[in-house]
C-alpha positions in Angstrom: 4.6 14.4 -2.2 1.5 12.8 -3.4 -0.2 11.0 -0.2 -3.1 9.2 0.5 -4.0 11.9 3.0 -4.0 14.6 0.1 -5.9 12.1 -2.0 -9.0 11.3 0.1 -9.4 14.9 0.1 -9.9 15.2 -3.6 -12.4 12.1 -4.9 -12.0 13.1 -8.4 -8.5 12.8 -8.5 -8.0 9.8 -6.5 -10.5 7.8 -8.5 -8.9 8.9 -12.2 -5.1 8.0 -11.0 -6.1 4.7 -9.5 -9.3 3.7 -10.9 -11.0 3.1 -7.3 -12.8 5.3 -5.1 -12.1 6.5 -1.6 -14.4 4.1 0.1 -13.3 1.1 -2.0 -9.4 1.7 -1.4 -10.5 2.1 2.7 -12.3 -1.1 1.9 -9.5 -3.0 0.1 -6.8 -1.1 2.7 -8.8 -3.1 5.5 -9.0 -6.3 4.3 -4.9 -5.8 3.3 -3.7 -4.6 6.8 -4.5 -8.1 8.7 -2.9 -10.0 5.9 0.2 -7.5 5.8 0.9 -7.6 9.5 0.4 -11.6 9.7 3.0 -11.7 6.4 5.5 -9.4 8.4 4.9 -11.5 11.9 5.8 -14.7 10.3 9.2 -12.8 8.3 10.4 -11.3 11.2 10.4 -14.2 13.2 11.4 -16.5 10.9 14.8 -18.7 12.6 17.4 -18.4 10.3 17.1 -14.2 11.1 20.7 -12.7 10.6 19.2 -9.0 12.7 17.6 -9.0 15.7 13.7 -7.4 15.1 14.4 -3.8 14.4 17.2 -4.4 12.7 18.0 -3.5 9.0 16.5 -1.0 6.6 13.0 0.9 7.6 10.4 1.3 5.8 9.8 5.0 4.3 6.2 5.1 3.6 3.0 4.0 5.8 0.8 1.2 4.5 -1.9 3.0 3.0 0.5 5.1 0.8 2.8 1.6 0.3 -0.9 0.7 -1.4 -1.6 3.8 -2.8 1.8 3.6 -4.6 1.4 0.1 -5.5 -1.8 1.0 -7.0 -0.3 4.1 -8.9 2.4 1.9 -10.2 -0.1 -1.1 -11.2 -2.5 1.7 -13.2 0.2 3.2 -15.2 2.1 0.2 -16.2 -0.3 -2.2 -16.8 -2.0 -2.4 -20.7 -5.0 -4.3 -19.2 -5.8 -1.2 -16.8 -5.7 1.5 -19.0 -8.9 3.5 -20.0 
C-alpha cells in the first residue's frame, strides 16, 4: 500500500503525485495535527454523544497518510491542479 513512509523515501515521486515536496507536506502535516486533534477533542466530547469515547468505528489510516490520501485524492480530481 502506498504510505507516506514509502513516499518520503522517494522525493521524485512524492512531489509528481501530490505536487508538494517532503519538507512542505512535514510543514503543512504540522500546522494540520493541532487543528485535527482540537477538531476531534471538541467531537468527541460533544453532550448529545450516543458512544462512550472509544466507541464506534476506528480509524484505518494514521494522520499523515489520512493527508497524504487527501492530497492524492484532491491532485487527481481536481481540473484546477492538474499540470
Amino acid at each position: 500500500m502506498l504510505s507516506v513512509d514509502v513516499l518520503r523515501s522517494k522525493p521524485m515521486l512524492f512531489r509528481s503525485l501530490t505536487g508538494l515536496t517532503v519538507e512542505k507536506f512535514e510543514e503543512q502535516l504540522a500546522r494540520f495535527l493541532p487543528v485535527w486533534q482540537q477538531q476531534r477533542q471538541e467531537r468527541l466530547s460533544r453532550p448529545d454523544r450516543r458512544r462512550a469515547i472509544g466507541g464506534g468505528r476506528q480509524d484505518r489510516l494514521s494522520l499523515p497518510n489520512m493527508l497524504l490520501m487527501t492530497l492524492l485524492w484532491l491532485r487527481q480530481s481536481s481540473p484546477i491542479c492538474r499540470p
